[in-house]
N, C-alpha and C positions, 0 to 999 in steps of 0.2 A: 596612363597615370598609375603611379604605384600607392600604396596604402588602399584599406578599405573605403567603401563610397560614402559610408559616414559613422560615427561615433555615436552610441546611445546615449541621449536619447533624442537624437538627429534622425530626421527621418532614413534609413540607410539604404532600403534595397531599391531597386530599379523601377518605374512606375512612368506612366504617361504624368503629361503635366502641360499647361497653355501659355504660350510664353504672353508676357503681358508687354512688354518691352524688350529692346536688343539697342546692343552699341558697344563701341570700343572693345568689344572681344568677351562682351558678359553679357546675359539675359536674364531676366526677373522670371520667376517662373511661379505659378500656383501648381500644386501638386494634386492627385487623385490618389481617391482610396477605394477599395471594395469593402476596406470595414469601415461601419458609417460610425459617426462620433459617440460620444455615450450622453450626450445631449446636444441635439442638432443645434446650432443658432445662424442667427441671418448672414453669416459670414461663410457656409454652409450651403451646399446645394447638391441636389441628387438627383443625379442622369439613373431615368429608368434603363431598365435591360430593353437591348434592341434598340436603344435610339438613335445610336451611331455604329457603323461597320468595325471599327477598329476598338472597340469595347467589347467583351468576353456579352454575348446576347441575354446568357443568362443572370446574370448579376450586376445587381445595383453598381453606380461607383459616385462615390462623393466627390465635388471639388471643394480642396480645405483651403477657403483662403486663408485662412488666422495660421497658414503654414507657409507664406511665400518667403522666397531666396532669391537672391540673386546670386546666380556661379557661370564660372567661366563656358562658355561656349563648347570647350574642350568634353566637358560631362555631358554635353546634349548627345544622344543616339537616334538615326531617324529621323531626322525633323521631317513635319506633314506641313504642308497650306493648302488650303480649303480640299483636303481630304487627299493633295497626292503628296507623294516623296518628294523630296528637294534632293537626294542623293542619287 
């Protein structure tokens, strides 16, 4: 895919993310952060460090949902189910 992965102030770099849905060649996805919000709300959730293998052990990561998209298929890298590679 050519151009950058997104425009400011899109989320733009690369990040785990949980798909919520898939079809027709597109997935919905809610994204993760390491920097937490600047006021957490219920839409908001924080995996401690170490909770999962495939999160950095030492650092929080947020799931934002008030950040979900739907994008093509094509942007997923990696895809995991229940913890193994699908590639």
């Amino acid at each position: 895919m050519k151009g950058p992965l997104g425009v400011k102030p899109e989320m733009y770099k690369e990040r785990h993310c949980v798909a919520l849905s898939a079809g027709r060649g597109l997935t919905t996805i809610a994204p993760f952060s390491t920097v937490a919000p600047k006021t957490p709300q219920k839409y908001h959730y924080c995996i401690p460090p170490g909770a999962y293998p495939f999160f950095d052990p030492h650092e929080e990561n947020w799931l934002k949902a008030d950040m979900l998209e739907t994008v093509s298929n094509e942007r997923l890298d990696q895809p995991f189910w229940q913890g193994r590679g699908l590639t």
